[in-house]
Backbone as a ProteinNet text record, in pm:
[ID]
protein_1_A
[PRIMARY]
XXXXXXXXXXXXXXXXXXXXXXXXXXXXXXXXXXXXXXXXXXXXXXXXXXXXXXXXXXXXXXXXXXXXXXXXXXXXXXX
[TERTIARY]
161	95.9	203.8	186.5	287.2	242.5	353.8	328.6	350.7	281.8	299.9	461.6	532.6	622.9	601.6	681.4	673.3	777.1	684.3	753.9	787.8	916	968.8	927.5	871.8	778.3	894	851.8	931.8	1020.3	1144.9	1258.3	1158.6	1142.1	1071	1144.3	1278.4	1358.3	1271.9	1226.5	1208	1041.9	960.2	844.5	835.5	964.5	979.6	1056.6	1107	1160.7	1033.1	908.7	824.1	785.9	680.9	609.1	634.1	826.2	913.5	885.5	798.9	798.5	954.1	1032.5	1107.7	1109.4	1101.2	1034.4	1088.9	1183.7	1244.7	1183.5	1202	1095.6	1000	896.3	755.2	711.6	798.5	884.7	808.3	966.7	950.2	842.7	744	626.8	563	501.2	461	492.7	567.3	674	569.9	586.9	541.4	413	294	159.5	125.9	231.2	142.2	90.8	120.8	43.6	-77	-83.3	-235.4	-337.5	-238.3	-327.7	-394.9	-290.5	-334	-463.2	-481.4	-511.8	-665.2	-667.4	-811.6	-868.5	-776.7	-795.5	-840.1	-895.1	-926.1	-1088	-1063.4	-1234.6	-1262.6	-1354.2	-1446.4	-1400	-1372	-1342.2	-1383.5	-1507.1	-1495.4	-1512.4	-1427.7	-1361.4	-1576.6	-1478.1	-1586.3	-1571.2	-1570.2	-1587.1	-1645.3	-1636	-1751.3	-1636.7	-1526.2	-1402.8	-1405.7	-1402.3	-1395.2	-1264.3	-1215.9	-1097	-1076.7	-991.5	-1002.9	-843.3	-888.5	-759.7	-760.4	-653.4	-647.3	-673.1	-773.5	-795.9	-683.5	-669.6	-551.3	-587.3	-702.9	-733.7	-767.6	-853.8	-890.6	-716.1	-581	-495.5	-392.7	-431.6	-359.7	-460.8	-568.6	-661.2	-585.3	-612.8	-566.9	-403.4	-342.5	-182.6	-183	-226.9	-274	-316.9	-448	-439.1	-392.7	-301.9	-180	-74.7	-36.4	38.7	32.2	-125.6	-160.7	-181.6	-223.7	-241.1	-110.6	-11.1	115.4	200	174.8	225.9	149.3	24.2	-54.2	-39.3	41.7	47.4	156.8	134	204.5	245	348.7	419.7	475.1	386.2	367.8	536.6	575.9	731.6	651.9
-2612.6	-2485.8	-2379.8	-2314.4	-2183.4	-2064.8	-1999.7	-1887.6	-1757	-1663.4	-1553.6	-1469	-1443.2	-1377.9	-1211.7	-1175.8	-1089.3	-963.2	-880.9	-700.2	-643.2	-572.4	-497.2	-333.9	-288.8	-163.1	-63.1	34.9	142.4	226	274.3	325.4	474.2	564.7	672.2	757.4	772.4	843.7	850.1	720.1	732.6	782	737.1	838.3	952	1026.3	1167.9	1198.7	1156	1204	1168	1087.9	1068.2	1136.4	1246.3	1338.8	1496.8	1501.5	1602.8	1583.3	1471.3	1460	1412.5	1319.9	1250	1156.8	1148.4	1051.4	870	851.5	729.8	668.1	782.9	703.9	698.8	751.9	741.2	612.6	576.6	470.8	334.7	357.5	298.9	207.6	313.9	300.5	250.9	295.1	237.6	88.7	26.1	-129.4	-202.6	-103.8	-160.4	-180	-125.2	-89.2	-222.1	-243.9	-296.9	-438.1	-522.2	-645.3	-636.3	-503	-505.8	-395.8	-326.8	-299.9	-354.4	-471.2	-568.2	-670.6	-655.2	-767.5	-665.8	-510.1	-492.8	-437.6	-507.7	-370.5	-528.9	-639.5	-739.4	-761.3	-746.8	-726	-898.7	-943.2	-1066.2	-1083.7	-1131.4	-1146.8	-1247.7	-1280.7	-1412.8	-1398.5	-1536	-1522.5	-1574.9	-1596.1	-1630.9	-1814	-1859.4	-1960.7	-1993.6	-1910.2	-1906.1	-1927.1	-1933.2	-1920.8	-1790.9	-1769.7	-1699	-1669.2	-1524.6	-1455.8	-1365.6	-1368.3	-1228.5	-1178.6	-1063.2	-1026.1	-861.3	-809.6	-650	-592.7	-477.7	-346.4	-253.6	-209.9	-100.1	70.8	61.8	201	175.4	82.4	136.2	158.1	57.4	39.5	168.9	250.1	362.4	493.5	452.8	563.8	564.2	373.2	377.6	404.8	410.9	462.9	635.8	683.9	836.9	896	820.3	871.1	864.8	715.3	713.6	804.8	853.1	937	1065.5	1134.6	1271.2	1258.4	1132	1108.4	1155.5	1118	1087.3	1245.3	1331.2	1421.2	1529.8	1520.8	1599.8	1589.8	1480.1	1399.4	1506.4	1529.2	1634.6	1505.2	1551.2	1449.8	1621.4	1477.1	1596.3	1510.2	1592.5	1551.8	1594.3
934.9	907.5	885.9	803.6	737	820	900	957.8	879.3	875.2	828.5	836.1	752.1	762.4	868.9	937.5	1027.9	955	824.1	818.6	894.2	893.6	1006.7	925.8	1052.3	1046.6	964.8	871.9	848.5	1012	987.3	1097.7	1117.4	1217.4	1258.3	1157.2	1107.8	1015.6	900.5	821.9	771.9	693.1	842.3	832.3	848.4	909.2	913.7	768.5	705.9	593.7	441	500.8	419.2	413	579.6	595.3	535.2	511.5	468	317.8	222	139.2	-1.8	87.5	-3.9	-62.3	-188.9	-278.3	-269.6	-192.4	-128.3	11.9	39.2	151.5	166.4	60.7	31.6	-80.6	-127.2	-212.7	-59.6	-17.2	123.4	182	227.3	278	208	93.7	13.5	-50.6	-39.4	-59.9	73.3	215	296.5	317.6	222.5	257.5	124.1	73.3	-59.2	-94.4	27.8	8.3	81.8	147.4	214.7	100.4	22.5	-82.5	-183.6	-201.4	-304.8	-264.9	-133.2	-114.7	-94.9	-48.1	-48.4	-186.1	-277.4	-454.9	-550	-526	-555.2	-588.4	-753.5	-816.7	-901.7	-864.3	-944.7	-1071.3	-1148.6	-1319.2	-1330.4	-1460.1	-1496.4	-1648	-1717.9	-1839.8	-1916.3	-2033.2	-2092	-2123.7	-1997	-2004	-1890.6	-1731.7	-1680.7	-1547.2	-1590.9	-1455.8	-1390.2	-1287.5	-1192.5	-1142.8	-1130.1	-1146.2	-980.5	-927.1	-833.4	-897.2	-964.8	-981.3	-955.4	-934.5	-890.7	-965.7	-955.9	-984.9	-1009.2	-1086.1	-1076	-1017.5	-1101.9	-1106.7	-919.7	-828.2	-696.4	-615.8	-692.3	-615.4	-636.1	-736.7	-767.8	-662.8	-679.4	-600.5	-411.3	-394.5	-261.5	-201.4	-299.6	-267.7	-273.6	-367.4	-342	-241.6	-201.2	-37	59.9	46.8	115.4	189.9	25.1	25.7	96.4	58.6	38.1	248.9	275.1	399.5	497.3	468.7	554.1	502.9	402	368.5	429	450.8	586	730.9	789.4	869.4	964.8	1088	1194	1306	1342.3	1411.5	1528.9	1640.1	1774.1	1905.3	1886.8	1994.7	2120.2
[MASK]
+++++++++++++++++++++++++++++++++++++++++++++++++++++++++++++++++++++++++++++++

């Protein structure tokens, strides 16, 4: 059985330099959010032969990185 590879979480630096709005480390985060985006931006396709497709949406996976974003750039970080 194949175990899941284990992502190492974004550095606190660099969610504070996301929230400051720098386009690298929003980069960053985003690298890190994106196999769970892909995986909820997955619409039905079937060809015309009657095959059945799950392939990504763009337009929901561009919607769901936007709020991402707009999320973590609102985002107050209490010391």
């Amino acid at each position: 059985m194949e175990s899941k590879k284990r992502r190492e979480l974004p550095e606190f630096e660099t969610i504070q330099a996301a929230i400051k709005g720098d386009a690298e480390a929003i980069n960053h985060i985003l690298s890190y959010f994106q196999p769970f985006i892909n995986s909820e931006c997955k619409r039905k396709y079937e060809d015309e032969f009657g095959r059945i497709y799950y392939v990504p949406d763009e337009y929901m996976k561009r919607r769901l990185e936007t709020k991402l974003i707009t999320k973590f750039l609102n985002f107050e970080i209490r010391l």
